[in-house]
TIKETOR-440715 format. One record per residue: x, y, z of N, C-alpha, C in turn. Coordinates in steps of 0.001 Angstrom, whole numbers, padded with zeros to 6 digits, always signed. Example, Ala and Ser with C-alpha at 12.3 -4.5 7.8 and 13.67 -1.06 7.14 Angstrom:
# residues 2
+013190-005690+007800+012300-004500+007800+013200-003300+007800+012850-002250+007080+013670-001060+007140+012900+000030+007870
END
This chain:
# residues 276
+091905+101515+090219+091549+102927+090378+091346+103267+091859+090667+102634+092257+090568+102578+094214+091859+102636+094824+092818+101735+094279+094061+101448+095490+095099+102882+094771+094625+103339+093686+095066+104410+093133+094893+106011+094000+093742+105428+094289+093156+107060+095196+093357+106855+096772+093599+105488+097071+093893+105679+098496+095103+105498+098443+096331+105245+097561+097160+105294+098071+097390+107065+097719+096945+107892+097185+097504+108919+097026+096801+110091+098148+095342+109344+098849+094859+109956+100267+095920+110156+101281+096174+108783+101273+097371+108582+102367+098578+109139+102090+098971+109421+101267+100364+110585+100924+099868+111581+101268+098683+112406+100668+098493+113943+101078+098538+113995+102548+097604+112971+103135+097525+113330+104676+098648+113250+105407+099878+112468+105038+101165+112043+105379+101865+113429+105163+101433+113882+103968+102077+114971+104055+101689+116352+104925+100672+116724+104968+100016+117504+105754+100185+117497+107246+100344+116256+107512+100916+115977+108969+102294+115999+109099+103146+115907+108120+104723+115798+108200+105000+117267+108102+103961+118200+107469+104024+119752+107489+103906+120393+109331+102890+119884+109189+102291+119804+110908+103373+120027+111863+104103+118694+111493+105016+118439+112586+105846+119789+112288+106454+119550+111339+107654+120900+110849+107720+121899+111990+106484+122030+111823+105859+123832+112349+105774+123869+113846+105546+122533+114147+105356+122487+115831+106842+122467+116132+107798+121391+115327+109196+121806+116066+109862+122984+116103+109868+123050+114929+110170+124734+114940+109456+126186+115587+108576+125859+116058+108158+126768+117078+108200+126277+118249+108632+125155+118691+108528+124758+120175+110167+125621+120307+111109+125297+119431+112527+126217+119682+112241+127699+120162+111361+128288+119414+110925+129537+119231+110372+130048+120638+109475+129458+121171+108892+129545+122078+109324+128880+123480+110527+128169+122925+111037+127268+123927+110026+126345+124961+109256+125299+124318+108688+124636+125454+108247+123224+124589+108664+122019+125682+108999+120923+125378+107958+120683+125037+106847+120744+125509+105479+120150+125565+105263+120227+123937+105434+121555+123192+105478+121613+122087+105983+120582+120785+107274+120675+121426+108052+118944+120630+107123+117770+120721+107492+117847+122114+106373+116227+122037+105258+116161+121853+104679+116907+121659+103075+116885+120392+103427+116799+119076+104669+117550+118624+105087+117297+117258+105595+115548+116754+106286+115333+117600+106277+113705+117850+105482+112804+117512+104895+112860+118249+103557+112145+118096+102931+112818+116867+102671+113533+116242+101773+113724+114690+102883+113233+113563+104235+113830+114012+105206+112998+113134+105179+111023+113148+104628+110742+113993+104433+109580+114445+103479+109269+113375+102394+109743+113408+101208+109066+112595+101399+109409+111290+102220+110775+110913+102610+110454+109523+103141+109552+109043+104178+108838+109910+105085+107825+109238+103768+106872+109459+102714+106782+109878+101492+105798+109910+100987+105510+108753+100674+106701+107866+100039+106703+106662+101255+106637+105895+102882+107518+105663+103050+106675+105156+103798+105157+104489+103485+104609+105809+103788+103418+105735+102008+102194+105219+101122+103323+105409+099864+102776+104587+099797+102939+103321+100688+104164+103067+100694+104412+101221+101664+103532+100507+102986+103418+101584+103755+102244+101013+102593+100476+100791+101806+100249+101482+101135+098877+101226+100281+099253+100049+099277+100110+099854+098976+100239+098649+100176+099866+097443+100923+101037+097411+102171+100961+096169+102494+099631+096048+102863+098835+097485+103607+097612+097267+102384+095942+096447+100918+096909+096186+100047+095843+095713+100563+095959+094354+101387+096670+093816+101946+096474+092599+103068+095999+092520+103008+094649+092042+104133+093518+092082+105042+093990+091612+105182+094995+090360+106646+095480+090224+107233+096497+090476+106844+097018+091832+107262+098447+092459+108339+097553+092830+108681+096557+093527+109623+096687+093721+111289+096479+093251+110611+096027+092193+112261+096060+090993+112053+097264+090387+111196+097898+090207+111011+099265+089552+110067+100250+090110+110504+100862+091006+109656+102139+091863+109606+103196+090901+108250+104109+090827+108650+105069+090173+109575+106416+090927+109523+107471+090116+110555+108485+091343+109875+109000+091996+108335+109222+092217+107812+109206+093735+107566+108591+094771+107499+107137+094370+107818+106162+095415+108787+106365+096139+110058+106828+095146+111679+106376+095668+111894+107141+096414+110931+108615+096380+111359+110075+097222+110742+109364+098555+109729+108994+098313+108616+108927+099593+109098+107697+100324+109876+106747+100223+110747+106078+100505+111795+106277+101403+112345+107437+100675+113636+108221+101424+113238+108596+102615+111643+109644+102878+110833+110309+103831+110750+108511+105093+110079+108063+104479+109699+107337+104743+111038+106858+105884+112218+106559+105596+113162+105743+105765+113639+106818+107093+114061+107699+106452+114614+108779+107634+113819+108964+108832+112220+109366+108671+111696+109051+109586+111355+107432+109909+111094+107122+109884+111607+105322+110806+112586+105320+111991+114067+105758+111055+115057+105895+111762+115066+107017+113021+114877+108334+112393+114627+109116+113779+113347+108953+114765+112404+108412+114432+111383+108270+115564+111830+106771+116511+112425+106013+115726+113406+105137+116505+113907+105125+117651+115330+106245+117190+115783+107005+117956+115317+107879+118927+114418+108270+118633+113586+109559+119754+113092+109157+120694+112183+108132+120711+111330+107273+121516+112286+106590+122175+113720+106483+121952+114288+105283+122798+115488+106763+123587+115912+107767+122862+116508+108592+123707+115908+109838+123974+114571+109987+123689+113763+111608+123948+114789+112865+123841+115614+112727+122636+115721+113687+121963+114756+114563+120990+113945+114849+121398+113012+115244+120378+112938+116621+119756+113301+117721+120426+114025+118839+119320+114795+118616+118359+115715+117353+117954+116116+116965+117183+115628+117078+115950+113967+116889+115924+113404+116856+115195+113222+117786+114149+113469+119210+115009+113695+120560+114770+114747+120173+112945+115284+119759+112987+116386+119316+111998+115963+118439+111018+115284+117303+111529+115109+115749+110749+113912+116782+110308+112803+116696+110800+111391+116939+109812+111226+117759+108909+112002+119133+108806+112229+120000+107348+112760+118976+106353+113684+117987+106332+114440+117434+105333+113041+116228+105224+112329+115762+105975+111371+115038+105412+110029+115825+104627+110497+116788+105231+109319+117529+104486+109661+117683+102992+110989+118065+102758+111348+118439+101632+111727+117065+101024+111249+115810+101065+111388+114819+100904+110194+114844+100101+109162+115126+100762+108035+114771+100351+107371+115624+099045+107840+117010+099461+107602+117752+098737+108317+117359+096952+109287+117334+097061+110080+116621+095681+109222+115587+095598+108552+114429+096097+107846+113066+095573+106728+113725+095203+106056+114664+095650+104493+115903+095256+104867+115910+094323+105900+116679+093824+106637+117195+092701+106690+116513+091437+106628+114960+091154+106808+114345+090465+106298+113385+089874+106191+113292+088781+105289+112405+087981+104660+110942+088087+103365+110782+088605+103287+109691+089015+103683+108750+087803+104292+107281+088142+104192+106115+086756+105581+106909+086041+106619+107785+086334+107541+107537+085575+108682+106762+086315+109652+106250+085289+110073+105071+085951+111770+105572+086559+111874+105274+087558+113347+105704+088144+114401+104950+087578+114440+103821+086968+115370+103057+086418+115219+102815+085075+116059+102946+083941+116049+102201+082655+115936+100694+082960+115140+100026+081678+114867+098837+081383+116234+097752+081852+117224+098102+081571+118184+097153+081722+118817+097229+083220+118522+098428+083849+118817+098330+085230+117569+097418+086500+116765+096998+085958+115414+096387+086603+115649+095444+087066+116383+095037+088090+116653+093669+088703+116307+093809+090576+116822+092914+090653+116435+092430+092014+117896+092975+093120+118752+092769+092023+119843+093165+093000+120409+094617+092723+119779+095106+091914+119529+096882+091855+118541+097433+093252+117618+096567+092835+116150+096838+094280+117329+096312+095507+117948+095794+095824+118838+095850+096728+119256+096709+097432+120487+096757+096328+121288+097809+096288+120827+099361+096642+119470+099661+096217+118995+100764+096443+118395+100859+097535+117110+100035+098111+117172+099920+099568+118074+100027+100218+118856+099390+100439+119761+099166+101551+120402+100625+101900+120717+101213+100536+121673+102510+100635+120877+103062+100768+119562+103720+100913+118972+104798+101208+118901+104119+103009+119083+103012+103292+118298+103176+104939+120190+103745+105399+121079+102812+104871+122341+103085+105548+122316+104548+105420+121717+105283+104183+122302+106825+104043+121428+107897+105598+120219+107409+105463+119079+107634+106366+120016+107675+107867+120665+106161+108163+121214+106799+109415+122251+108087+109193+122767+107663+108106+124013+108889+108123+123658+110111+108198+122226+110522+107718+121658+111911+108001+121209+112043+109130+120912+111097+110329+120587+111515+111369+121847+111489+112488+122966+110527+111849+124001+111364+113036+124468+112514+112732+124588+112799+111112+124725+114388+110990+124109+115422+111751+123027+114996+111777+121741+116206+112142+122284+116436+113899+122508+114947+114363+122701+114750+115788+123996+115586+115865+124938+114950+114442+126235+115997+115282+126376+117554+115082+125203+117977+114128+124771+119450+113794+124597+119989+115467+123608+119096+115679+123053+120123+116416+123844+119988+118225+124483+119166+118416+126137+118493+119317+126712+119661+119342+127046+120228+117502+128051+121324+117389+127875+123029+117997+126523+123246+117613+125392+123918+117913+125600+124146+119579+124971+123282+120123+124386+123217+121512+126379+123385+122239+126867+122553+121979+128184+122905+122882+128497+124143+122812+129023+125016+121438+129235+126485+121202+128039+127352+122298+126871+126986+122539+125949+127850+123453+126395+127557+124718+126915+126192+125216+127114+125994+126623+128588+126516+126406+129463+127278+126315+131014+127485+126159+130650+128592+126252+129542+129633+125704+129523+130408+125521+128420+131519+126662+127657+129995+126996+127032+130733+128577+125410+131505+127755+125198+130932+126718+124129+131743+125851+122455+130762+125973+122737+129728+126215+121539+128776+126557+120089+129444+127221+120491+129743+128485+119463+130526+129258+118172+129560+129192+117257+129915+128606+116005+129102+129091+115758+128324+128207+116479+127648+127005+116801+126997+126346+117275+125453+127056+118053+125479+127998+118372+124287+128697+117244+123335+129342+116488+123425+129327+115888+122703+129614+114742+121956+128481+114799+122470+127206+113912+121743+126383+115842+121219+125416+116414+121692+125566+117629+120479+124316+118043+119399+125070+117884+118362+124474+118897+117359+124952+120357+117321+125284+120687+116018+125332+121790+116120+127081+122678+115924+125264+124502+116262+125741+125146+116555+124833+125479+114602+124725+125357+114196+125916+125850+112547+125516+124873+111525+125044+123486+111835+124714+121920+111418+124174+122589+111946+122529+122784+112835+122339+123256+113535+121027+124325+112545+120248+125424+112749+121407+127013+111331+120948+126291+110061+121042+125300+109711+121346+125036+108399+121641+124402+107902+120311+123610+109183+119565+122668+108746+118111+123469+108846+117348+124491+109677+117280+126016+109362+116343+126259+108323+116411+126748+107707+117363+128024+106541+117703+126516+105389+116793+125013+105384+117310+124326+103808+116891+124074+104285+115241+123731+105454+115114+124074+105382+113509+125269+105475+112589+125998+105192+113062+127496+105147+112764+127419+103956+112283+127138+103109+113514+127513+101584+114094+126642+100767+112816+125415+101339+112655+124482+100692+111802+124897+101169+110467+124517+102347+110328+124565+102928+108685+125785+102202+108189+127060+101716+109128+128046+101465+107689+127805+100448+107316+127743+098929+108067+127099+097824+107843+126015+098142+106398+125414+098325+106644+124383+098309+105863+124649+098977+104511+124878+100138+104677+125437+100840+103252+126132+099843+102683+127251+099016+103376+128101+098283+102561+127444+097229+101853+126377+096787+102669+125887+095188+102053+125056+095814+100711+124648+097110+100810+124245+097817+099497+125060+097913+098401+126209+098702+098740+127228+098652+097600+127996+097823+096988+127888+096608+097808+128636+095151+097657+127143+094820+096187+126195+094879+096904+124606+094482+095631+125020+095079+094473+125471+096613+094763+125839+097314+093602+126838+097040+092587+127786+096724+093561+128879+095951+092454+129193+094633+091823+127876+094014+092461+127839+092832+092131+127283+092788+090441+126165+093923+090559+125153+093774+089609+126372+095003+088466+126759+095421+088724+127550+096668+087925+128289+095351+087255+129385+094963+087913+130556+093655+087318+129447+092511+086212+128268+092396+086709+127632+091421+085620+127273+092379+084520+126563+093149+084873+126096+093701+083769+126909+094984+082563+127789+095629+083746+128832+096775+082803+129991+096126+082564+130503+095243+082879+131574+094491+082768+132489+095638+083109+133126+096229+082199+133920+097201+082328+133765+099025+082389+134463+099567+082965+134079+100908+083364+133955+101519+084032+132970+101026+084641+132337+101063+085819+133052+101639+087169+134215+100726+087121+135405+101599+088485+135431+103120+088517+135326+103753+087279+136014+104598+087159+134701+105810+087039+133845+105454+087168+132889+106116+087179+132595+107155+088625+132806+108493+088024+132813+109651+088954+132006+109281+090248+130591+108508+089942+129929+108993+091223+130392+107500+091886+130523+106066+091658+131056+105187+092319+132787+105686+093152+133307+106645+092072+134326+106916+092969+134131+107501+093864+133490+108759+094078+132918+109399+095506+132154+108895+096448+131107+107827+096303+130356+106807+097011+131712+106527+097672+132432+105735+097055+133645+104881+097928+134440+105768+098801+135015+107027+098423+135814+108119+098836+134728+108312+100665+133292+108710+100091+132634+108610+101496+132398+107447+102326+132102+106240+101760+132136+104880+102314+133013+104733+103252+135173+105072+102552+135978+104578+103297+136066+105685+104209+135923+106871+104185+135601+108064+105433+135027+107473+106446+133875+106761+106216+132661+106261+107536+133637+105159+108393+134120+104305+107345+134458+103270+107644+135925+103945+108688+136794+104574+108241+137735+105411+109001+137288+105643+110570+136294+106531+110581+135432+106872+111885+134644+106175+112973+134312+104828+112291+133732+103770+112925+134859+102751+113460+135527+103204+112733+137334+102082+113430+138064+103181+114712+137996+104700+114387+138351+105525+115220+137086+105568+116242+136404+105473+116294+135493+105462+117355+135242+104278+118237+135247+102936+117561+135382+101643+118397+136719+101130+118724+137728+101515+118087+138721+101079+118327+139868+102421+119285+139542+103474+118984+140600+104008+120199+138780+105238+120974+137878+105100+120898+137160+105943+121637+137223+107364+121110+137060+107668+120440+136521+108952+119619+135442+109428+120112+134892+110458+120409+133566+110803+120176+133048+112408+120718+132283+112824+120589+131693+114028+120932+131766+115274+119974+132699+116300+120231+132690+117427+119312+133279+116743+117705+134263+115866+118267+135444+115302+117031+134701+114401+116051+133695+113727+116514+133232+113064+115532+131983+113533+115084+130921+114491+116025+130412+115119+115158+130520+116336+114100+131947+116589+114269+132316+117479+113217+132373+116804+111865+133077+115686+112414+134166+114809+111219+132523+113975+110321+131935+113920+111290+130988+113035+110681+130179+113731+109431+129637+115313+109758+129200+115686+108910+130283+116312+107889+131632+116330+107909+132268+116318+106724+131933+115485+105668+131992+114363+106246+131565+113027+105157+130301+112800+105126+129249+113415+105759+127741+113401+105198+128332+114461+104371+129114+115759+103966+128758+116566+102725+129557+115796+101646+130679+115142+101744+131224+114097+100603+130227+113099+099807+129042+112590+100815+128186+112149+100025+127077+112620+099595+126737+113764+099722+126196+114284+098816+126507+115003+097937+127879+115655+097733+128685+115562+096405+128515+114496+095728+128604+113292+095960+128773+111941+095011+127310+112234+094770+126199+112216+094863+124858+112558+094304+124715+114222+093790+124567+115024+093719+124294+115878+093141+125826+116643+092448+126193+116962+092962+128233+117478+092189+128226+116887+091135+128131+115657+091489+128861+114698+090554+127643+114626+089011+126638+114305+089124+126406+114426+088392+126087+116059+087136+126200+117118+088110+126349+117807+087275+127439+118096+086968+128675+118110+087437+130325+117973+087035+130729+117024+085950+129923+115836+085959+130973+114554+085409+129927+113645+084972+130112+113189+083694+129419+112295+082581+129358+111071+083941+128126+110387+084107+128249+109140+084982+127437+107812+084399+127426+106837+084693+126703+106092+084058+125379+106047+085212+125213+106965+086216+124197+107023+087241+123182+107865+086601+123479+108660+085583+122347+109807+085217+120976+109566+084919+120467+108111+085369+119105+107943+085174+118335+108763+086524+119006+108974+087883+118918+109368+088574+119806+110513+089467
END
């Protein structure tokens, strides 16, 4: 009952501070002044503090991790994305960036608020170890993929203002356009690796356990359809030098392909994913 109420202290305050932040980035744009961001930073900072304290509570339950419920798994996601962008920030002080990343953690969090503590994200027969894999792995690989999106959002963004001579007193709180190509190109570099060693878990455990079917299943086909996209872009980018407007365009094409394979798909097409 104790590790019950503090782990759910430490979510509210996680959340309250991940609200916090929201509001400071988005008005430091508003108001244009850096000082603003980087206070938001730093409170976004200590959210991911708590919750990465609410994750140790959760994790005193030995079987969160073959079976998270679906607020864990949201707060997870929050969890994961920010990791990755405060990562990033602290090592390239992009921090209006944030302007972008912290609404989607917010609304991360807000969906895990949303949802029933103790119900279970996986059916009984999906409860393994190499499901808990498989699912880690792809939410951190997906995590980078939303932050070179965001990076090449806002790449796309910021060049159209400098072409266009519209910046004005804006230039001096956005980051430099090659700090921007640079969080593309390392989450590129990372997210595919990783996604793959996920989906490799996935098909490992799919081939034992569905034997057959499975290929043909709507949302594994779009997973792959976006997979070999990344994989396309990460060969065009290390191998002939790609980068800047071209790949942050291209990149968030295939961040919206995969999220078709999660939400489209399942309301389009019978999947054997519909537990989630």
């Amino acid at each position: 009952m104790i590790l019950n109420n503090l782990e759910m202290i430490s979510f509210k305050i996680a959340f309250v501070l991940c609200a916090l932040s929201t509001f400071g980035y988005l008005s430091s744009l508003l108001v244009k002044r850096v000082k603003l961001a980087r206070i938001s930073t730093w409170i976004l900072a200590v959210a991911f503090s708590f919750l990465t304290i609410n994750f140790f509570f959760v994790m005193m339950n030995s079987s969160w991790l073959i079976n998270p419920d679906s607020r864990d798994f949201l707060s997870f996601c929050a969890w994961a994305v920010c990791a990755v962008y405060l990562a990033l920030q602290f090592k390239t002080k992009t921090r209006v960036l944030g302007a972008f990343i912290s609404p989607l953690i917010l609304l991360l969090l807000i969906a895990a608020a949303g949802e029933e503590a103790g119900k279970s994200l996986r059916p009984q027969n999906l409860q393994s170890w190499l499901t808990a894999v498989h699912l880690f792995l792809t939410i951190f690989g997906e995590a980078l993929f939303v932050i070179a999106s965001c990076a090449g959002l806002m790449f796309i963004m910021q060049n159209r203002l400098l072409k266009n001579k519209k910046l004005g007193g804006m230039i001096r709180l956005l980051p430099s356009l090659n700090d921007l190509d640079r969080i593309n190109h390392f989450c590129l570099l990372w997210g595919f690796p990783i996604l793959s060693v996920g989906i490799i878990a996935g098909v490992i455990f799919a081939e034992i356990s569905w034997k057959t079917g499975w290929l043909s299943d709507p949302k594994i086909v779009w997973t792959f359809a976006g997979w070999m996209i990344y994989g396309f872009l990460l060969h065009q980018r290390l191998a002939i030098g790609w980068k800047g407007y071209r790949m942050a365009l291209l990149s968030g094409i295939a961040f919206v392909l995969l999220l078709l394979s999660y939400g489209g798909v399942k309301i389009c097409f019978s999947t054997l994913h519909n537990f989630f």
